[in-house]
C-alpha positions in Angstrom: 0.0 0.0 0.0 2.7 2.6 0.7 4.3 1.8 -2.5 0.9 2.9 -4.4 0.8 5.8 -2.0 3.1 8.5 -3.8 1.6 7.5 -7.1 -2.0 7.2 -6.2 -1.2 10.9 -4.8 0.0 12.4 -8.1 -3.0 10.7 -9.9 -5.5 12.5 -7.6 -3.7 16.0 -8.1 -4.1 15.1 -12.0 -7.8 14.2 -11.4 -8.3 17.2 -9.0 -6.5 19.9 -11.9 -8.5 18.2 -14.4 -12.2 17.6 -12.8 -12.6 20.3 -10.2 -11.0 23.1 -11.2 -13.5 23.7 -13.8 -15.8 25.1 -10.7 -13.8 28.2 -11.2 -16.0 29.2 -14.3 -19.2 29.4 -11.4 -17.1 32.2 -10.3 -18.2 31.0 -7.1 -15.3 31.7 -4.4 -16.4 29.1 -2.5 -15.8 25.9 -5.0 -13.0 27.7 -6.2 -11.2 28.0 -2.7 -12.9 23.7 -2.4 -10.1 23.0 -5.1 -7.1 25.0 -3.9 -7.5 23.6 -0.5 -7.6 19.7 -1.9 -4.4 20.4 -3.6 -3.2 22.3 -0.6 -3.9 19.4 0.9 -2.3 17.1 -0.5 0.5 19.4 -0.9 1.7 18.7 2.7 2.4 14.6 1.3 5.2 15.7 -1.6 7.4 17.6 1.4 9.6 16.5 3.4 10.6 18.7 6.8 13.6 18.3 8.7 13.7 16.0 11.4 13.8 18.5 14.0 10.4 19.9 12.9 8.3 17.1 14.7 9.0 15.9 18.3 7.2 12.4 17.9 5.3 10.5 15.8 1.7 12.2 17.1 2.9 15.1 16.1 0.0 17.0 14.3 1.1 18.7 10.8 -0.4 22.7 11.3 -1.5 24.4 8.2 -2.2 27.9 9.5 -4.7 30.1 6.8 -4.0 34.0 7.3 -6.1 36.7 5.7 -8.4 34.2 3.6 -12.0 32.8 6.0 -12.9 31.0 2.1 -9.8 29.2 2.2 -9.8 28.2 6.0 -13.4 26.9 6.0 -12.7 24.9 2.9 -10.0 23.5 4.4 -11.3 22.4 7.8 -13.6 20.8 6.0 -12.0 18.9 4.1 -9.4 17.8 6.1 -11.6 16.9 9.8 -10.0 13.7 10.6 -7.1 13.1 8.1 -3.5 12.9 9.1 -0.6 12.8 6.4 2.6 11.0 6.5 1.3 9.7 10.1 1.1 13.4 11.1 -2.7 14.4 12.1 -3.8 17.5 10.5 -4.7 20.7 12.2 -5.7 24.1 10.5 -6.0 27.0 12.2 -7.2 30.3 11.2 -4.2 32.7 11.9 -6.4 35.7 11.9 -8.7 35.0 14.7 -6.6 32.4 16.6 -3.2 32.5 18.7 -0.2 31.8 16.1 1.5 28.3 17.2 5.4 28.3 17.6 5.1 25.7 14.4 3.5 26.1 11.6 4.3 23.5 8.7 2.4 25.1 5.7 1.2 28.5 5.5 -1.5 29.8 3.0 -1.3 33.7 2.8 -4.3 34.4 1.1 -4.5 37.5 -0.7 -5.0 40.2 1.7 -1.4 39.4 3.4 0.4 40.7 0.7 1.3 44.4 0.2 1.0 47.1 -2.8 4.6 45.8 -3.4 3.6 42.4 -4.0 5.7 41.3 -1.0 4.3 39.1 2.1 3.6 40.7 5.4 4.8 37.6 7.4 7.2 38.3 10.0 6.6 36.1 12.3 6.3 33.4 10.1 8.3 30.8 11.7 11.5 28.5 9.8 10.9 25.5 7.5 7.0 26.5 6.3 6.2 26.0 3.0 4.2 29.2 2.1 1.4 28.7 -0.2 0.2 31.8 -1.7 -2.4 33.3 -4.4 -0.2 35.4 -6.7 1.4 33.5 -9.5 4.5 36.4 -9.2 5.9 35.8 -6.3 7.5 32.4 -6.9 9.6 33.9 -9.1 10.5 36.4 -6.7 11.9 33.9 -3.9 9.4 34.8 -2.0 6.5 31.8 -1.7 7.1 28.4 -2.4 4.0 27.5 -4.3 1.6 29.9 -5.5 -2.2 28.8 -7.3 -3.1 30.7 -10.9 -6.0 30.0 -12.5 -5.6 29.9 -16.0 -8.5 29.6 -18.3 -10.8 28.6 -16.0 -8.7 25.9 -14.2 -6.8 25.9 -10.8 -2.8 25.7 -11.2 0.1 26.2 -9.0 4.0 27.5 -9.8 6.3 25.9 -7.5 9.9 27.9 -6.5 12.7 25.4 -4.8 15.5 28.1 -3.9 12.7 29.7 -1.1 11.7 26.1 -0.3 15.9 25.1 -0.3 16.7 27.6 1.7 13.5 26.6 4.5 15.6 23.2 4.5 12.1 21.4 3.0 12.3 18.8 0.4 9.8 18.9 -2.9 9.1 15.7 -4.3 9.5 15.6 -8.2 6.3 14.2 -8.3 4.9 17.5 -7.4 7.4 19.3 -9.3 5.9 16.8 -12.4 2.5 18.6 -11.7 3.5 21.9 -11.5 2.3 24.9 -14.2 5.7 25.9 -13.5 9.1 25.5 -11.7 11.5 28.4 -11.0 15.0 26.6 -10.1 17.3 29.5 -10.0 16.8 32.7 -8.0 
């Protein structure tokens, strides 16, 4: 079963770009923010964080959401109950709740990022992947991953000197996946 596991994942982000993101033509926020947070989702099984990251097995995996309530409640939703790489899940909604000492992926919706494009984040603790909504700023070195929607569909550009430098490990499965990958700063 964990042999299948990688590959069944890369099938269902293929499945999920290629059958949900069509519910961005609705131009309903709502299914759109359902898809980003299935891939964000299953984002969080294609890293790999240093060891010293987790303190034990039971170790919940956070995904904080700041300055996005569409993407938190789809989210919380859909992830009530999962755990990924034998990690349970929590999400929390950074803009209402305490911010933990760890948080392991970060969506910064939207309203976190300045007139200069850049993310207002500073307390953003080492080794998150940052998950953001503006296509540019991957090439900037300054998110990780960042969703587009391109004609309708739901995409995401990946950046690995950001990600490098957070000491986290991309698979190239996601990588495969990816609109686009920016390998050089």
């Amino acid at each position: 079963m964990q042999r299948r596991g990688p590959t069944w994942l890369l099938m269902m982000l293929a499945v999920l770009a290629a059958t949900l993101s069509p519910w961005v033509q609705s131009q309903d926020k709502s299914a759109e923010y359902k898809v980003k947070a299935a891939f964000l989702y299953k984002f969080a099984a294609y890293v790999e964080w240093p060891p010293a990251v987790f303190t034990g097995d039971g170790t919940p995996l956070v995904i904080g959401v700041q300055g996005s309530d569409a993407m938190y409640r789809a989210l919380a939703g859909l992830t009530g109950g999962q755990s990924v790489q034998g990690h349970p899940l929590q999400v929390l909604d950074l803009d209402h709740e305490q911010r933990p000492a760890v948080v392991h992926i970060l969506f910064a919706g939207s309203s976190q990022l300045t007139a200069e494009r850049e993310l207002r984040l500073p307390w953003m603790p080492a080794s998150t992947l940052v998950v953001t909504e503006d296509a540019r700023l991957p090439a900037a070195g300054i998110a990780m991953i960042s969703f587009a929607v391109v004609d309708d569909h739901v995409n995401f550009d990946v950046a690995l000197p950001p990600a490098q430098r957070a000491g986290l490990k991309l698979s190239a499965r996601l990588l495969q996946v990816a609109r686009n990958v920016v390998q050089q700063p």
